[in-house]
Backbone bond lengths (Angstrom), bond angles and torsions (degrees), N, CA, C in turn:
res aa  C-N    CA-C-N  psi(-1)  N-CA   C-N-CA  omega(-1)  CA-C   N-CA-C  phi
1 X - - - 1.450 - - 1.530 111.03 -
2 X 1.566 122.72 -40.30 1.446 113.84 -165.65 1.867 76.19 -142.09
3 X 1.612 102.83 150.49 1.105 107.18 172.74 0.973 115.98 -102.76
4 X 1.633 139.11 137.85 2.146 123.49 -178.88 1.392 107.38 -88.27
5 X 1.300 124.09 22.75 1.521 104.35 144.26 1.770 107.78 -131.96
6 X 1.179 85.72 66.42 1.791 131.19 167.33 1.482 102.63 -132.28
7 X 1.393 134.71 0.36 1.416 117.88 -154.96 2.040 82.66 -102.02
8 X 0.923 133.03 158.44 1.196 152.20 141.97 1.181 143.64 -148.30
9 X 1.744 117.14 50.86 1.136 121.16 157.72 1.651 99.95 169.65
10 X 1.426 118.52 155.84 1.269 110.88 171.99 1.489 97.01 -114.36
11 X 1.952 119.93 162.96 1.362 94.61 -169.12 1.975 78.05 -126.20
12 X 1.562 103.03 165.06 1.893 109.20 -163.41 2.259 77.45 -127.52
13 X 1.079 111.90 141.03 1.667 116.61 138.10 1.505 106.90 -96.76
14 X 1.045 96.55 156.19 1.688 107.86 -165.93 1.471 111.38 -162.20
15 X 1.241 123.00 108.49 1.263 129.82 -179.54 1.698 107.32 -48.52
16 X 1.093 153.06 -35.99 1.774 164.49 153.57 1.043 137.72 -96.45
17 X 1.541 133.08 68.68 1.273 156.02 -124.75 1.916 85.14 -84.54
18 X 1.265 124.37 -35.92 1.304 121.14 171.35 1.465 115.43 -75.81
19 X 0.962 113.65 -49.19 1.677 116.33 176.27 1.740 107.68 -52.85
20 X 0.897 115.72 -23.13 1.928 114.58 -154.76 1.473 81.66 -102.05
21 X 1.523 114.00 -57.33 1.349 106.58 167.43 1.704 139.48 -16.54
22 X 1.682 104.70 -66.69 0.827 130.87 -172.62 1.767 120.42 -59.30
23 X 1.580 88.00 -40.01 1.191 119.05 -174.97 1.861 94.49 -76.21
24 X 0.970 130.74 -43.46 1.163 109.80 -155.35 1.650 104.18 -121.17
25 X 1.209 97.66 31.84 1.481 131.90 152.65 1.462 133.80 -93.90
26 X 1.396 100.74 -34.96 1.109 120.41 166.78 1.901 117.90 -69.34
27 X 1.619 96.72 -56.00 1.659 94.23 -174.08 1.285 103.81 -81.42
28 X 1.454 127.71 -1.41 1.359 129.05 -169.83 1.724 134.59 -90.49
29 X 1.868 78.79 -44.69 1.396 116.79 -158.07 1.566 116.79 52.85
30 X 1.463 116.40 39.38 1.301 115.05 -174.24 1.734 114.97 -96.24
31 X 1.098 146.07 129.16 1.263 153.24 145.68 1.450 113.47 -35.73
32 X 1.923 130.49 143.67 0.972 127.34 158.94 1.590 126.97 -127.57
33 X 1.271 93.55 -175.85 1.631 82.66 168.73 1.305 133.92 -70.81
34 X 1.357 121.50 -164.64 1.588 108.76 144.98 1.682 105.75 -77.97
35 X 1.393 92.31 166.30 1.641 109.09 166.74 1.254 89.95 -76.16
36 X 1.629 104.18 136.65 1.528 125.04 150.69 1.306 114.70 -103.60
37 X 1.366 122.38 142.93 1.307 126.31 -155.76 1.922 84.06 -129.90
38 X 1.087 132.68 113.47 1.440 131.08 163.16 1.541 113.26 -123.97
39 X 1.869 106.14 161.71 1.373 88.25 157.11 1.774 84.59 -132.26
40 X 1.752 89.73 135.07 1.077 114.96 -176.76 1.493 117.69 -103.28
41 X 1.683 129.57 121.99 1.359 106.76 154.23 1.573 136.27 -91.92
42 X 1.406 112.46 131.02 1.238 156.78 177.87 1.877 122.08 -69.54
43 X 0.961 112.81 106.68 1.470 106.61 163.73 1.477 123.08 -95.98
44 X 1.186 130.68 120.23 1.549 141.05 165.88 1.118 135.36 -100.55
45 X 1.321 130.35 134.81 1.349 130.66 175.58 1.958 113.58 -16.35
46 X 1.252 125.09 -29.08 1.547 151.60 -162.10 1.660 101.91 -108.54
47 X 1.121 103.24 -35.18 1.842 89.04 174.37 1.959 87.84 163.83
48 X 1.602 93.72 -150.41 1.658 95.96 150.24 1.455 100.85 -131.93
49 X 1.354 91.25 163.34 1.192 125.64 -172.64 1.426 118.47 -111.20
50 X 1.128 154.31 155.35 1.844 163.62 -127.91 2.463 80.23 -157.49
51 X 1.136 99.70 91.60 1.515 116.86 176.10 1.728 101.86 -80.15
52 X 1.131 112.81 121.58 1.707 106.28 176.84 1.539 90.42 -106.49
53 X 1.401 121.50 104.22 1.624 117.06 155.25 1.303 140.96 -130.40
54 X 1.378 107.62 145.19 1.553 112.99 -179.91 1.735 124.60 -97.59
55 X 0.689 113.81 96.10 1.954 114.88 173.41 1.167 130.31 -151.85
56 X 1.004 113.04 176.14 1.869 134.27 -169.88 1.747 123.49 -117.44
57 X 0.868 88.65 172.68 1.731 89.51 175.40 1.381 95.93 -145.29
58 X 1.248 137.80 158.69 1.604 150.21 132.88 1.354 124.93 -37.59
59 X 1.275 122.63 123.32 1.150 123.02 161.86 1.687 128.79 -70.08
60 X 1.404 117.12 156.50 1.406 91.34 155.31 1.460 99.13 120.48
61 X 1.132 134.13 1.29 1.153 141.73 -174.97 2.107 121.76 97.11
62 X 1.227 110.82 -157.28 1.811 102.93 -172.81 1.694 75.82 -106.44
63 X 1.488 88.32 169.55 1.514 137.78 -19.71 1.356 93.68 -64.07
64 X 2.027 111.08 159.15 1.124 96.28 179.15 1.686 102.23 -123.25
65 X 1.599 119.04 -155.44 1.292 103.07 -169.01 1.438 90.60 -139.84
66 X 1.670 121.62 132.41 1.699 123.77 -169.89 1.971 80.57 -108.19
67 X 1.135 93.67 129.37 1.845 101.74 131.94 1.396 111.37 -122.86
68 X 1.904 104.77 150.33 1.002 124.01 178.40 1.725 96.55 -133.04
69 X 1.614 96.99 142.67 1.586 97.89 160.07 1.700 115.36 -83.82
70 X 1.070 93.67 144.80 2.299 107.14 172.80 1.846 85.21 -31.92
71 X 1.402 88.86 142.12 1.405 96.84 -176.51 1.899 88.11 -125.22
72 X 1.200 156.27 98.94 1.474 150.53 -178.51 1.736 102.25 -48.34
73 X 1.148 116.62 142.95 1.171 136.27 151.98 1.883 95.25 100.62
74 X 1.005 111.27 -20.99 1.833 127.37 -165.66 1.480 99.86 -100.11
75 X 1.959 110.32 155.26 1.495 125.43 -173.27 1.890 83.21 -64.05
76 X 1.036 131.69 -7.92 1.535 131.26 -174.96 1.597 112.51 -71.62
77 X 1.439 93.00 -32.38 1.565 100.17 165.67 1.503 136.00 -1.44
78 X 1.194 91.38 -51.30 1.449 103.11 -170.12 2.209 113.03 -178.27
79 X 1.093 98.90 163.03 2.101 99.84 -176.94 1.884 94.91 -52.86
80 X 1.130 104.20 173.41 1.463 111.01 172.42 1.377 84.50 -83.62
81 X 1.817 94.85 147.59 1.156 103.04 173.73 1.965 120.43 -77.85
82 X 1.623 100.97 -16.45 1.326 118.73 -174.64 1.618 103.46 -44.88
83 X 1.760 105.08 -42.71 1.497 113.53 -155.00 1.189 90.42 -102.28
84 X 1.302 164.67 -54.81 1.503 165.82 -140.41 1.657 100.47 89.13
85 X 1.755 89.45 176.74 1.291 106.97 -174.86 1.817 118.43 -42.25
86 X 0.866 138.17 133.08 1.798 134.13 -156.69 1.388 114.98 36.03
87 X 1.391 116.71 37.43 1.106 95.03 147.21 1.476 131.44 -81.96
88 X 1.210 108.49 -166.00 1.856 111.85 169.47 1.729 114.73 -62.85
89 X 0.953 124.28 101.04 1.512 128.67 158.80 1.595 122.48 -50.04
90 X 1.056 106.39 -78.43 1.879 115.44 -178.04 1.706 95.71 -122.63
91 X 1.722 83.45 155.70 1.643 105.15 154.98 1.586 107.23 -97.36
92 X 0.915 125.58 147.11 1.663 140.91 166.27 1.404 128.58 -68.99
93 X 1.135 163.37 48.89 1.494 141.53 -126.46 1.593 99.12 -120.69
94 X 1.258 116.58 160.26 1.682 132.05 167.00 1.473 94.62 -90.41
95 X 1.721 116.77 130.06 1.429 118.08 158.07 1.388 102.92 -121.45
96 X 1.323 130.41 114.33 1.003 153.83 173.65 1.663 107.47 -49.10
97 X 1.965 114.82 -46.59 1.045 98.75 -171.55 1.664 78.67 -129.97
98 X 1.225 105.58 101.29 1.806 120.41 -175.93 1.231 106.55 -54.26
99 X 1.136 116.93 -79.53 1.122 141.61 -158.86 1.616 123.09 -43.71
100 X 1.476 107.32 -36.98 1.311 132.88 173.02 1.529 103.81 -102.93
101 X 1.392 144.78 -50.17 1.339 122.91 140.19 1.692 134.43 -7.65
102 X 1.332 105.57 -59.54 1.565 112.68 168.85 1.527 113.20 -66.72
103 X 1.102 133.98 -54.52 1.697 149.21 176.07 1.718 97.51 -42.56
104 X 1.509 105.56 -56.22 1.770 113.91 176.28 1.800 110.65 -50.49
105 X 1.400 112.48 -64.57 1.255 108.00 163.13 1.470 143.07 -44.99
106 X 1.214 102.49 -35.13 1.644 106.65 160.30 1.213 114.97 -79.79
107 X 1.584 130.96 -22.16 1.155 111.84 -166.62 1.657 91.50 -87.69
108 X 0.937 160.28 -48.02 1.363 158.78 136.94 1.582 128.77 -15.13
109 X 1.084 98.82 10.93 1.637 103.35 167.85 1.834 115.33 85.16
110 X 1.320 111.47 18.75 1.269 96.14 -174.76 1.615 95.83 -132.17
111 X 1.536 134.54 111.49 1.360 136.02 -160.66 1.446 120.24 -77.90
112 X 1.357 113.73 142.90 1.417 104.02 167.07 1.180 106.75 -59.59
113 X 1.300 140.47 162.17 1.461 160.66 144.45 1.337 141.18 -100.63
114 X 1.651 108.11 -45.58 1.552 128.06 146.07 1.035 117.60 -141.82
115 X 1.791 108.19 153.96 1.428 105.23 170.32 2.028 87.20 -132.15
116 X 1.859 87.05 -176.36 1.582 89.80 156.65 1.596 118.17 -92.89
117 X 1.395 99.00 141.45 1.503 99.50 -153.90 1.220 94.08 -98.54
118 X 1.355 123.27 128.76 1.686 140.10 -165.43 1.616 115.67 -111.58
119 X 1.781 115.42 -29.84 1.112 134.50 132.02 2.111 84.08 144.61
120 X 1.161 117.32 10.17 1.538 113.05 179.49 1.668 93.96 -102.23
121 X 1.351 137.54 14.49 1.483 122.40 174.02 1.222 127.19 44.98
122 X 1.959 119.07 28.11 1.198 131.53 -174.93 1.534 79.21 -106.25
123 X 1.185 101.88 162.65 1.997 117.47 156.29 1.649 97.51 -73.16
124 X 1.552 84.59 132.26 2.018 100.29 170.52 1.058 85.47 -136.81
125 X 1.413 111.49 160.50 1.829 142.75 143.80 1.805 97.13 69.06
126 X 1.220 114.62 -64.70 1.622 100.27 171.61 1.796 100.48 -155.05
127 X 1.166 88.79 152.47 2.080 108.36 -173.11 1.587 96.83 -114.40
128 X 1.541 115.35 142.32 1.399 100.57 173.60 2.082 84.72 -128.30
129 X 1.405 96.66 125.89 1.516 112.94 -178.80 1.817 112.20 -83.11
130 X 1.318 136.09 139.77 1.095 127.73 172.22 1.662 102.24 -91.94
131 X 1.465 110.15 149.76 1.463 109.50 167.81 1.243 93.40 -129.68
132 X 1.843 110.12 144.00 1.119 119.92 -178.19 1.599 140.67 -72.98
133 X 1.540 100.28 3.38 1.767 106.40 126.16 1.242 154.32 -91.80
134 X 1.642 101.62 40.77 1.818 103.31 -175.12 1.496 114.36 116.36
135 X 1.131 105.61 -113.58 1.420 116.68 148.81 1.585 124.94 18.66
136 X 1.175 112.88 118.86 1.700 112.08 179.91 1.917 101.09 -120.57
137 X 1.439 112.40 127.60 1.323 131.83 178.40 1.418 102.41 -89.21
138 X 1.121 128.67 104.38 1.505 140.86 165.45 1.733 124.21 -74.73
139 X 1.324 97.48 87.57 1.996 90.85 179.46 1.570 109.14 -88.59
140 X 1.185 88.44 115.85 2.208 103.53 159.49 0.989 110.57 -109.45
141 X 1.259 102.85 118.96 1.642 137.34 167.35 1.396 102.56 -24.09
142 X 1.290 144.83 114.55 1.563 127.35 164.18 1.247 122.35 -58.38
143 X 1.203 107.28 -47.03 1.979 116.23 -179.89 1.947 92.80 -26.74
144 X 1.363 126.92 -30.04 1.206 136.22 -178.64 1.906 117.97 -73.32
145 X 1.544 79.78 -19.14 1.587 76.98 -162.40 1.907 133.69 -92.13
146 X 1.149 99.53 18.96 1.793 130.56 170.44 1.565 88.99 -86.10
147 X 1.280 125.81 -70.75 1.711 138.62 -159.47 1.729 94.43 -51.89
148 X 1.653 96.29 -58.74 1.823 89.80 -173.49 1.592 116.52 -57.54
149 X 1.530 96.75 -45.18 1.607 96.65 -158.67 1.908 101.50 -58.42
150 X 0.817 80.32 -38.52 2.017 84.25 175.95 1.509 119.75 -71.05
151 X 1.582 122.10 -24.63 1.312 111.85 148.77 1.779 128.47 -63.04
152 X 1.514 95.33 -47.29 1.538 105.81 166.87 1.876 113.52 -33.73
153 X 1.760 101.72 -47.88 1.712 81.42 -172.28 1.400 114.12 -114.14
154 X 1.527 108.31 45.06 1.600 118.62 -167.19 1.126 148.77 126.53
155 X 1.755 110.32 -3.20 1.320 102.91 -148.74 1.755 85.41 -118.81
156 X 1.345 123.23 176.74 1.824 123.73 175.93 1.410 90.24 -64.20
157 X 2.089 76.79 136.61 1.968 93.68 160.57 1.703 103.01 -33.41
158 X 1.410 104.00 153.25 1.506 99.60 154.30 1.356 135.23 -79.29
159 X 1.506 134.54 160.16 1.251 115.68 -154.28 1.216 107.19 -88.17
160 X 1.289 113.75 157.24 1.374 129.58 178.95 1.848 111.83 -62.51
161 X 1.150 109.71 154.52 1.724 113.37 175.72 1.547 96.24 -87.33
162 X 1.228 86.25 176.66 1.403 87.24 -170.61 1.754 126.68 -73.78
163 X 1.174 105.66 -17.61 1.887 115.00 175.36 1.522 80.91 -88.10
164 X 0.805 162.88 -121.26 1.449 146.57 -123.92 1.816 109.72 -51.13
165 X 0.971 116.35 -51.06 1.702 99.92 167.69 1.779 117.71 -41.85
166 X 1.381 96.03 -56.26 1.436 97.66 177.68 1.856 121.86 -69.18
167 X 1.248 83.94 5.61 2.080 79.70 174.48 1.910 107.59 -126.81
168 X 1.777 102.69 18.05 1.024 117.35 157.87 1.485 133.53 121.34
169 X 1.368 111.22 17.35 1.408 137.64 178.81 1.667 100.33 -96.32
């Protein structure tokens, strides 16, 4: 269904986006971005949700490494509980053909949970899948993935579509 060298990035919540940083700078020696601070809308099993978040990615090439701060009301909430406090949250993956990627995953037993909410309640831009050990599988659209990889080593976030500009980007 998903191939693992499709995977590019694992993502951590982390109560101190500088501390985890620092820390994983140290065992890493990896470079990051700036913090991006957005508020993103979100669709959830519960409705959608208006996501306020701050995080980074690693520089430097794959695999790479996301922190996110607890986002309330979102699977961001908090680490999987599977792994404990910092553990690994999501895998990251490129789906080439998203859209039907996500549809595959649900039909196989593993649920959407969030997407970006565009206001048609399809998965856009990225789906994060639950598997029923813990763990959340994150699909991003590739058509996305020229824009990211060039934010990853420097360049402006990419721009927002137009319902996310207008709800405050």
């Amino acid at each position: 269904m998903l191939n693992v060298t499709d995977i590019y990035h694992t993502g951590f919540v982390v109560p101190d986006l500088d501390a985890a940083k620092a820390d994983l700078t140290t065992v890493f020696g990896v470079t990051w971005t700036g913090v991006e601070e957005r508020e993103m809308p979100v669709l959830t099993p519960d409705g959608p949700v208006t996501a306020r978040m701050r995080f980074v990615y690693s520089q430097g090439g794959s695999p790479r490494l996301e922190l996110l701060e607890p986002v309330p009301g979102t699977i961001w909430e908090a680490p999987s509980l599977s792994f404990g406090p910092g553990g690994a949250h999501h895998v990251g993956v490129w789906a080439d053909d998203f859209a039907a990627t996500s549809a595959k995953l649900e039909a196989a037993g593993f649920p959407r949970v969030l997407t970006f909410d565009d206001g048609s309640g399809q998965a856009v831009r990225f789906a994060y899948h639950r598997l029923p050990s813990g763990p959340f599988v994150e699909l991003v659209d590739a058509t996305r993935r020229a824009e990211l990889e060039a934010w990853f080593e420097g360049a402006a976030y990419p721009a927002a579509p137009a319902r996310e500009a207008a709800d405050g980007d």
